[in-house]
C-alpha positions, 0 to 999 in steps of 0.5 A: 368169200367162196371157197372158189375165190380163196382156191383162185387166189391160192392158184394164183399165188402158186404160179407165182411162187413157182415163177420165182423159183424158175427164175432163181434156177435160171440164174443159178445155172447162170452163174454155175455156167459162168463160173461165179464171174461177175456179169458183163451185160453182152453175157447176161442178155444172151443167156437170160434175155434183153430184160435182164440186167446186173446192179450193184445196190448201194456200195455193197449189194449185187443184184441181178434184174430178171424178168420184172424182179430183183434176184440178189446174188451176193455182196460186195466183198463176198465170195461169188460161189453156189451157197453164197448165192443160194443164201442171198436169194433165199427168198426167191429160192428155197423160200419160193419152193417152201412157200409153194408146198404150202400151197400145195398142202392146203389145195390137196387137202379139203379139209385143210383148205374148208377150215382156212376159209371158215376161218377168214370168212369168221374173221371177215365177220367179225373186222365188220362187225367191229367196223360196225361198232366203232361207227357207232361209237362215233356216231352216238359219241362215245368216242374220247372226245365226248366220253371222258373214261373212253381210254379206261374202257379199252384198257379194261378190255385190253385194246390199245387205242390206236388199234381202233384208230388203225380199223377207223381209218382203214375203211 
């Protein structure tokens, strides 16, 4: 890939990111406003939108459904406060804001985003090439099938097998 197409998808990934920690925010302020009180729905669509809606996952799980994703905000039993909740929706939260500095990192920083490229366009290389050779393999019969110590080479260079199978199958 160009280094284009990796800066997109790294753009892409960032809105993302930064779209989910928005939203962890809004329930934040949620929840803080309504004092950690269970949700009713009148309340919950008012301030957060028509889409949203409060769920009890399994017996024990407390979720709230907000624009396309689920924010879990507690647990059954457990005490509805800020630390509780910033733990249970870490992922959307400080994971969220993590993962968009990291982003950042390697879009302001050339060097940084010039080796990540040459790094999966290596990898890219070498996946077909061993693609490649595991056609051959099977195309001249060298496979365990037709190869009697086909295990025995593998181990020698220490790939398991069904790391082969896993590539074979993937095309």
């Amino acid at each position: 890939m160009k280094k284009s197409e990796y800066k997109k998808l790294i753009e892409v990934q960032l809105q993302k990111e930064q779209e989910d920690y928005q939203r962890h925010l809004d329930i934040r302020a949620f929840l803080i406003k309504t004092n950690f009180a269970l949700p009713n729905k009148r309340t919950l669509k008012k301030e957060l939108g028509e889409d949203a809606e409060y769920k009890l996952d399994g017996s024990s799980l407390r979720k709230i459904w907000y624009k396309g994703v689920d924010h879990l905000i507690g647990w059954t039993g457990s005490e509805m406060n800020l630390s509780n909740f910033d733990r249970a929706d870490s992922c959307h939260g400080e994971g969220a804001k993590k993962r968009a500095g990291q982003l950042n990192v390697i879009l302001g920083n050339d060097k940084r985003l010039n080796d990540m490229v040459k790094v999966f366009n290596d990898l890219e290389k070498a996946m077909n090439a061993i693609k490649n050779a595991i056609d051959v393999i099977d195309d001249d019969e060298f496979d365990s099938y037709h190869n009697p110590i086909y295990y025995e080479i593998l181990e020698k260079m220490g790939i398991n097998s069904r790391t082969i199978s896993n590539i074979k199958y993937e095309k």
